[in-house]
TIMAR-9655 format. One record per atom (N, C-alpha, C): residue number from 0; atom name; x, y, z. Coordinates in steps of 0.001 Angstrom, whole numbers. Example, Ala and Ser with C-alpha at 12.3 -4.5 7.8 and 13.67 -1.06 7.14 Angstrom:
<node 0 'N' <13190 -5690 7800>>;
<node 0 'CA' <12300 -4500 7800>>;
<node 0 'C' <13200 -3300 7800>>;
<node 1 'N' <12850 -2250 7080>>;
<node 1 'CA' <13670 -1060 7140>>;
<node 1 'C' <12900 30 7870>>;
***
This chain:
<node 0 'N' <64525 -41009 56511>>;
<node 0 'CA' <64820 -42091 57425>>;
<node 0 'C' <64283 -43393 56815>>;
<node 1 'N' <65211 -44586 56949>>;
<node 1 'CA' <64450 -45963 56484>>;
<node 1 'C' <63663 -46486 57250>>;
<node 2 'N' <63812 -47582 56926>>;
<node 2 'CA' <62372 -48778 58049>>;
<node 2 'C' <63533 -48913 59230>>;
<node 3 'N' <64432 -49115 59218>>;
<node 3 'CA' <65539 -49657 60317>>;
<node 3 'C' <65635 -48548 61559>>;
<node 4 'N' <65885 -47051 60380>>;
<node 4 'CA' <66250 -46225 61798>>;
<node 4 'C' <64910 -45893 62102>>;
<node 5 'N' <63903 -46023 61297>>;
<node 5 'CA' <62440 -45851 62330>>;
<node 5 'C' <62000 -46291 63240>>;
<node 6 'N' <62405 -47736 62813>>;
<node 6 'CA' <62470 -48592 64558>>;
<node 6 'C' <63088 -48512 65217>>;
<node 7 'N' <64015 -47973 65065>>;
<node 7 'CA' <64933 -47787 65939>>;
<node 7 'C' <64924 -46236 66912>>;
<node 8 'N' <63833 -45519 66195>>;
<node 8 'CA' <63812 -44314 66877>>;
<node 8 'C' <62639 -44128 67396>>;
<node 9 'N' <61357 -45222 67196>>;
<node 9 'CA' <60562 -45689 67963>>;
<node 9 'C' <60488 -45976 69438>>;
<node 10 'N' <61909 -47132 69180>>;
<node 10 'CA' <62136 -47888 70323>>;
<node 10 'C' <62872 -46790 71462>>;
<node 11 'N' <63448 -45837 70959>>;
<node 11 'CA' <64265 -44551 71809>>;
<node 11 'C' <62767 -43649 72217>>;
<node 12 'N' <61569 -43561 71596>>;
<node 12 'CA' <60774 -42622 72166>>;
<node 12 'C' <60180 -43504 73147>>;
<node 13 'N' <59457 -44864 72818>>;
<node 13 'CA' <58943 -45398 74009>>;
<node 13 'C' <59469 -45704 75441>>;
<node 14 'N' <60853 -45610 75284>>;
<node 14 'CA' <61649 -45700 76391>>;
<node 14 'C' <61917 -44459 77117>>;
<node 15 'N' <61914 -43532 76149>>;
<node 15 'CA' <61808 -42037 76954>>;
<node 15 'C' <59755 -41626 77753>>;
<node 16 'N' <58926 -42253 77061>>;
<node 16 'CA' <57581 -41996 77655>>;
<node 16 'C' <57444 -43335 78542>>;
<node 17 'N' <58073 -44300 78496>>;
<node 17 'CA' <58115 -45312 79804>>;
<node 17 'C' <58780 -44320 81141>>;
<node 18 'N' <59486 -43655 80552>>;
<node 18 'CA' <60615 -43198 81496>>;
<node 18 'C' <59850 -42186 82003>>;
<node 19 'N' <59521 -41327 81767>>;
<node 19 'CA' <58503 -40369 81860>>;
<node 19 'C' <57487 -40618 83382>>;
<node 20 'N' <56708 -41747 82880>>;
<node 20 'CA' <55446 -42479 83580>>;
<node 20 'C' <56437 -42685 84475>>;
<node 21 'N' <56944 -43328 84998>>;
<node 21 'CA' <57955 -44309 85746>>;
<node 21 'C' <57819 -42861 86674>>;
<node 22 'N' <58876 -41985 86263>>;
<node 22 'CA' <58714 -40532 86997>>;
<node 22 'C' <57672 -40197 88265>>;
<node 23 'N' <56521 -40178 87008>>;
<node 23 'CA' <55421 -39835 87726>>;
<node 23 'C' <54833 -41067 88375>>;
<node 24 'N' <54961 -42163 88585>>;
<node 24 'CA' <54644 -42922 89283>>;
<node 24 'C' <55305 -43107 90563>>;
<node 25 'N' <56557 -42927 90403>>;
<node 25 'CA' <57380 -42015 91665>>;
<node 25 'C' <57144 -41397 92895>>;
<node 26 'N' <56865 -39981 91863>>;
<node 26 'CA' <56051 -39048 92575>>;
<node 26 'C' <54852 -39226 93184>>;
<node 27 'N' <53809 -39535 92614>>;
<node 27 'CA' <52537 -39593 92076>>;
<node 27 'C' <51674 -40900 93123>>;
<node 28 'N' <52289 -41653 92725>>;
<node 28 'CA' <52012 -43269 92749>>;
<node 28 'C' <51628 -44080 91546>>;
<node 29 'N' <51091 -45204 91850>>;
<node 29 'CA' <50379 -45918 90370>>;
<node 29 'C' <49177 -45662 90154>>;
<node 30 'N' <48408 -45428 90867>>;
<node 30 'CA' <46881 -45141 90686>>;
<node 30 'C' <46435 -43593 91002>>;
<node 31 'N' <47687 -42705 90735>>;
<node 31 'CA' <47328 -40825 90230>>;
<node 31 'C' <46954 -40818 89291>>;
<node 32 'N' <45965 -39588 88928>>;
<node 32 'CA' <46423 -39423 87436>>;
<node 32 'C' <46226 -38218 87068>>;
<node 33 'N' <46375 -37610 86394>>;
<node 33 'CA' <46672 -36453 86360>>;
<node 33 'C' <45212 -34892 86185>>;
<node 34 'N' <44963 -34048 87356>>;
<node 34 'CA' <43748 -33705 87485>>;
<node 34 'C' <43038 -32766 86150>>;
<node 35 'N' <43998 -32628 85306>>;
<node 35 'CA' <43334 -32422 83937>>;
<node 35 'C' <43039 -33120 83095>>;
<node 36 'N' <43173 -34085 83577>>;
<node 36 'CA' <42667 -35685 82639>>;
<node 36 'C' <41204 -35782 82902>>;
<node 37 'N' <40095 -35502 81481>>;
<node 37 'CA' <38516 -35768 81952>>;
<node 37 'C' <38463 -37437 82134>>;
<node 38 'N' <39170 -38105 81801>>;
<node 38 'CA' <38817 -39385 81396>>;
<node 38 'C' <40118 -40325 82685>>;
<node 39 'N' <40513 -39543 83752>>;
<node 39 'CA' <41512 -39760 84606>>;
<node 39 'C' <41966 -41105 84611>>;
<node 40 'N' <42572 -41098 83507>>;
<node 40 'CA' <43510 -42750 83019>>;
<node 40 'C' <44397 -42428 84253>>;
<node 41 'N' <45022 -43279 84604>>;
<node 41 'CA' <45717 -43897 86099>>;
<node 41 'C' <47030 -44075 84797>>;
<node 42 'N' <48120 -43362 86125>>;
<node 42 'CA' <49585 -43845 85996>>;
<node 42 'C' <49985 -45469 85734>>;
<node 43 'N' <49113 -46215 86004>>;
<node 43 'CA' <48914 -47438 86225>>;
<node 43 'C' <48495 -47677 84383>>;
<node 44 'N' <47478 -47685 84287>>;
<node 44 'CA' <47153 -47587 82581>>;
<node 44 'C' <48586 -47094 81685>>;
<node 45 'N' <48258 -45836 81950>>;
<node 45 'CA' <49410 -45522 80945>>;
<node 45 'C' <51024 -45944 80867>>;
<node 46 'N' <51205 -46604 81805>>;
<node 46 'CA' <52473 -47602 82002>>;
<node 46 'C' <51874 -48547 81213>>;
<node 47 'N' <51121 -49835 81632>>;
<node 47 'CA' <50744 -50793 80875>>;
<node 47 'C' <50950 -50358 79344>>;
<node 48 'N' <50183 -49073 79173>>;
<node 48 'CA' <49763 -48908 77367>>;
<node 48 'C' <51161 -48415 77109>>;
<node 49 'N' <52498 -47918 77488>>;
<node 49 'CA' <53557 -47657 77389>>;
<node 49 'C' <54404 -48741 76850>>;
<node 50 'N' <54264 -49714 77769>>;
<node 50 'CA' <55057 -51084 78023>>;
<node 50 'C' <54600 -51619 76812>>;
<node 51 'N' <53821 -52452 76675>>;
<node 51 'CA' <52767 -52723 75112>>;
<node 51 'C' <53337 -52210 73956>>;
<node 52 'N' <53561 -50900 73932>>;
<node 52 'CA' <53936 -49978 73002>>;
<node 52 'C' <55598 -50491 72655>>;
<node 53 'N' <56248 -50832 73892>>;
<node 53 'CA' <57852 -51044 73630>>;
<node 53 'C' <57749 -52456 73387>>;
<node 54 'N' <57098 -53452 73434>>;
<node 54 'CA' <56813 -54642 73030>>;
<node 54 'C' <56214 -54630 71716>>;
<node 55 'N' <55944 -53978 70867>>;
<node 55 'CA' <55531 -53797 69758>>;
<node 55 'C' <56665 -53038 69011>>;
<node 56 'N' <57675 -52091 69858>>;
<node 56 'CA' <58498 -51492 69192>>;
<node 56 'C' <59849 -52706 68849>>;
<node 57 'N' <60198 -53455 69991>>;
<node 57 'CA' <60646 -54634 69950>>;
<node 57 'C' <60708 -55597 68558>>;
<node 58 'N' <59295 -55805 68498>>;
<node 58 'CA' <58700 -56641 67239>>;
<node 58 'C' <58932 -56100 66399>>;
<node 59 'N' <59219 -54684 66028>>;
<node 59 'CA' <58597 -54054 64371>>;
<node 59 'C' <60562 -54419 64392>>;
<node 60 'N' <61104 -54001 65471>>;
<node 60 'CA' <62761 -54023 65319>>;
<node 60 'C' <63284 -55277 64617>>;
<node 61 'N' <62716 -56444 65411>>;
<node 61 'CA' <62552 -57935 64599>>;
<node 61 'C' <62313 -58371 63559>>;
<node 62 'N' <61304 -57443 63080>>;
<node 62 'CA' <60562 -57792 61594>>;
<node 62 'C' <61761 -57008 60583>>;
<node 63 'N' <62159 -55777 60989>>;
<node 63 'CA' <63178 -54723 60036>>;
<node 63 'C' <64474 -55542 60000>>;
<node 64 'N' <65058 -56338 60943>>;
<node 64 'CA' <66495 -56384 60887>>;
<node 64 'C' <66426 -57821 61280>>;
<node 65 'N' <68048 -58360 61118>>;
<node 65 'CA' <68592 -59286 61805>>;
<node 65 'C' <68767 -59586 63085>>;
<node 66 'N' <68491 -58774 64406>>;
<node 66 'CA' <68443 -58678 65526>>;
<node 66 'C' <67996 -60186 66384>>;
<node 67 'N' <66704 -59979 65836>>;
<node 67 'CA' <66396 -62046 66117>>;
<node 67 'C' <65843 -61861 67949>>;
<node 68 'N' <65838 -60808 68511>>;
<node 68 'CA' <65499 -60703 70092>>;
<node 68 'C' <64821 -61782 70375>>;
<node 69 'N' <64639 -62025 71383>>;
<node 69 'CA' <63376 -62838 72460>>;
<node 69 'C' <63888 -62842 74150>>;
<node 70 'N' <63117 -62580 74846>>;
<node 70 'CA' <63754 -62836 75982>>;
<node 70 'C' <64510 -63636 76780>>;
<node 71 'N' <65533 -63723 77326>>;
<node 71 'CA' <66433 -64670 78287>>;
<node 71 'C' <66355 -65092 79341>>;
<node 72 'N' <65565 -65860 79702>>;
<node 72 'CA' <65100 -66005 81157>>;
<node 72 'C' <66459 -65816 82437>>;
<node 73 'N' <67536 -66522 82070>>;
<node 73 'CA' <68431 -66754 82602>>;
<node 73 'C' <69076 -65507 83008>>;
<node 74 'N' <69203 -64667 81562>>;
<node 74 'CA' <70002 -63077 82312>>;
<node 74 'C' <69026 -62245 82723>>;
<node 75 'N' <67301 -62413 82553>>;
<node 75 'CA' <66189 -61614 83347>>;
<node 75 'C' <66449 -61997 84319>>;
<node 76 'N' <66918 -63123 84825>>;
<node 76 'CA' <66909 -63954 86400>>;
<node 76 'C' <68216 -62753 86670>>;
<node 77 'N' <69479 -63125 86704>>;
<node 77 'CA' <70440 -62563 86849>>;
<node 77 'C' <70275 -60808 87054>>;
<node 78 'N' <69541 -59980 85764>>;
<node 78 'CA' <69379 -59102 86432>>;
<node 78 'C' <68657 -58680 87686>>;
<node 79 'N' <67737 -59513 87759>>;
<node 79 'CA' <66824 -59423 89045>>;
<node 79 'C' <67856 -59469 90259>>;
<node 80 'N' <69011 -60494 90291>>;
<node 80 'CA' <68999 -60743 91281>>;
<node 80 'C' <70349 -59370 91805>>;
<node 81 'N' <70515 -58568 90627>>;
<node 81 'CA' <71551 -58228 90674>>;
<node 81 'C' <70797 -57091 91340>>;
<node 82 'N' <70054 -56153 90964>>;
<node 82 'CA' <68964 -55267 91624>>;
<node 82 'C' <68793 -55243 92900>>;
<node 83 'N' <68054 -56763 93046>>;
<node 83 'CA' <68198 -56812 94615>>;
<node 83 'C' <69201 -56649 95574>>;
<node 84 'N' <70611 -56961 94820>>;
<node 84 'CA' <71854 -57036 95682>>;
<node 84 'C' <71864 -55146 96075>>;
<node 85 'N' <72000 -54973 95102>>;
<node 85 'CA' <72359 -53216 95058>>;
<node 85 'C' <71247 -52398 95527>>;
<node 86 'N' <69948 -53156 95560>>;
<node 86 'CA' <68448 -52589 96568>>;
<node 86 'C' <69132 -52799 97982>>;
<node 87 'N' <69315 -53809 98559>>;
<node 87 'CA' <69843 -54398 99632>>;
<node 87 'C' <71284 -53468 100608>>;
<node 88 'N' <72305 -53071 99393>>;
<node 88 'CA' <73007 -52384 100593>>;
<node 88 'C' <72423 -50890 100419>>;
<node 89 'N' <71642 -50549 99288>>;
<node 89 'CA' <70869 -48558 99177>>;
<node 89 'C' <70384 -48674 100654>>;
<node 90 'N' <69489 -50389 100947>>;
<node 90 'CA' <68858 -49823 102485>>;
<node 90 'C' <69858 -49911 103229>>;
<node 91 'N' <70675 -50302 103775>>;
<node 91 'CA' <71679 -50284 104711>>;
<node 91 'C' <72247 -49280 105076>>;
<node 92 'N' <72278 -48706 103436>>;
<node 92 'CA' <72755 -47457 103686>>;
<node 92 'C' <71906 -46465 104671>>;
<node 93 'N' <70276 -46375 103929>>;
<node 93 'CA' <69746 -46080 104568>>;
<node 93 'C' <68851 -45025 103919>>;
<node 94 'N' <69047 -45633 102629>>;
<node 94 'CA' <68023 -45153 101584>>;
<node 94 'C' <67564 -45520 101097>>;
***
Protein backbone atom coordinates (compact mmCIF):
# COMPACT_ATOMS: atom_id res chain seq x y z
CA UNK A 1 0.00 0.00 0.00
CA UNK A 2 1.33 3.71 -0.68
CA UNK A 3 1.18 6.90 1.45
CA UNK A 4 -2.23 7.81 -0.42
CA UNK A 5 -4.16 4.58 0.14
CA UNK A 6 -2.86 4.63 3.78
CA UNK A 7 -4.59 7.65 4.37
CA UNK A 8 -7.04 6.83 2.96
CA UNK A 9 -7.63 3.65 4.88
CA UNK A 10 -6.93 5.45 8.02
CA UNK A 11 -9.55 7.82 7.40
CA UNK A 12 -12.15 4.55 6.70
CA UNK A 13 -10.98 3.02 10.21
CA UNK A 14 -11.49 6.18 12.25
CA UNK A 15 -14.84 6.58 10.93
CA UNK A 16 -15.72 3.04 11.58
CA UNK A 17 -14.34 3.48 15.62
CA UNK A 18 -16.20 7.01 15.64
CA UNK A 19 -19.04 4.95 14.54
CA UNK A 20 -18.61 2.40 16.97
CA UNK A 21 -18.49 5.00 20.13
CA UNK A 22 -21.42 6.89 18.65
CA UNK A 23 -23.20 3.28 19.11
CA UNK A 24 -22.34 3.00 22.44
CA UNK A 25 -23.08 6.34 23.37
CA UNK A 26 -26.54 5.54 22.20
CA UNK A 27 -26.96 2.87 24.22
CA UNK A 28 -24.82 3.65 26.99
CA UNK A 29 -24.85 7.42 27.22
CA UNK A 30 -21.76 9.83 27.17
CA UNK A 31 -20.46 9.42 30.50
CA UNK A 32 -20.64 5.07 30.53
CA UNK A 33 -17.88 3.36 30.25
CA UNK A 34 -17.30 0.26 29.98
CA UNK A 35 -17.15 -2.02 33.46
CA UNK A 36 -13.95 -3.76 32.39
CA UNK A 37 -12.21 -0.68 31.90
CA UNK A 38 -9.65 -0.32 35.22
CA UNK A 39 -8.99 3.14 34.17
CA UNK A 40 -13.05 3.73 33.22
CA UNK A 41 -12.34 6.27 30.30
CA UNK A 42 -15.99 7.64 29.60
CA UNK A 43 -17.73 7.23 26.17
CA UNK A 44 -17.30 10.86 26.34
CA UNK A 45 -13.26 10.64 26.19
CA UNK A 46 -13.07 8.17 23.77
CA UNK A 47 -15.27 10.09 21.26
CA UNK A 48 -13.19 13.23 21.79
CA UNK A 49 -9.81 10.95 21.32
CA UNK A 50 -11.72 9.38 18.19
CA UNK A 51 -12.70 12.72 16.66
CA UNK A 52 -8.92 14.12 17.10
CA UNK A 53 -7.86 11.00 15.51
CA UNK A 54 -10.16 11.79 12.21
CA UNK A 55 -8.84 15.34 12.31
CA UNK A 56 -5.44 14.15 12.06
CA UNK A 57 -6.54 11.53 9.54
CA UNK A 58 -7.95 14.54 7.54
CA UNK A 59 -4.48 16.31 7.72
CA UNK A 60 -2.14 13.35 6.87
CA UNK A 61 -4.94 13.08 3.66
CA UNK A 62 -3.87 16.85 2.94
CA UNK A 63 -0.31 16.46 3.33
CA UNK A 64 -0.44 12.97 0.77
CA UNK A 65 -2.61 14.43 -1.99
CA UNK A 66 -4.15 17.24 -3.84
CA UNK A 67 -7.40 17.19 -1.91
CA UNK A 68 -6.67 20.78 -0.34
CA UNK A 69 -9.84 20.11 2.46
CA UNK A 70 -10.74 22.75 5.09
CA UNK A 71 -14.01 23.22 6.37
CA UNK A 72 -17.14 25.12 4.80
CA UNK A 73 -18.91 26.97 7.09
CA UNK A 74 -21.69 27.61 4.72
CA UNK A 75 -22.49 23.81 3.75
CA UNK A 76 -21.72 22.86 7.78
CA UNK A 77 -24.54 25.54 8.20
CA UNK A 78 -26.72 23.92 5.52
CA UNK A 79 -26.15 20.54 6.77
CA UNK A 80 -27.21 21.47 10.16
CA UNK A 81 -30.09 22.89 9.08
CA UNK A 82 -30.97 20.10 6.93
CA UNK A 83 -30.84 17.55 10.07
CA UNK A 84 -32.97 19.57 11.88
CA UNK A 85 -35.61 19.62 9.13
CA UNK A 86 -35.63 15.72 8.97
CA UNK A 87 -35.16 15.67 13.18
CA UNK A 88 -38.35 17.77 13.09
CA UNK A 89 -40.86 15.64 11.05
CA UNK A 90 -38.94 11.86 12.84
CA UNK A 91 -40.78 13.76 15.93
CA UNK A 92 -44.03 14.29 14.41
CA UNK A 93 -43.88 11.25 13.41
CA UNK A 94 -43.35 10.30 16.66
CA UNK A 95 -40.00 9.11 16.94
Amino acid sequence: MNKQQTAFNKLMEERTEISIIASKIKRFGLDSYNPNDPEQTTNRTLLIRELNDLMAAIEIINERTDLDYSPDAKSIEMKKQKVQHFESISTEMGY
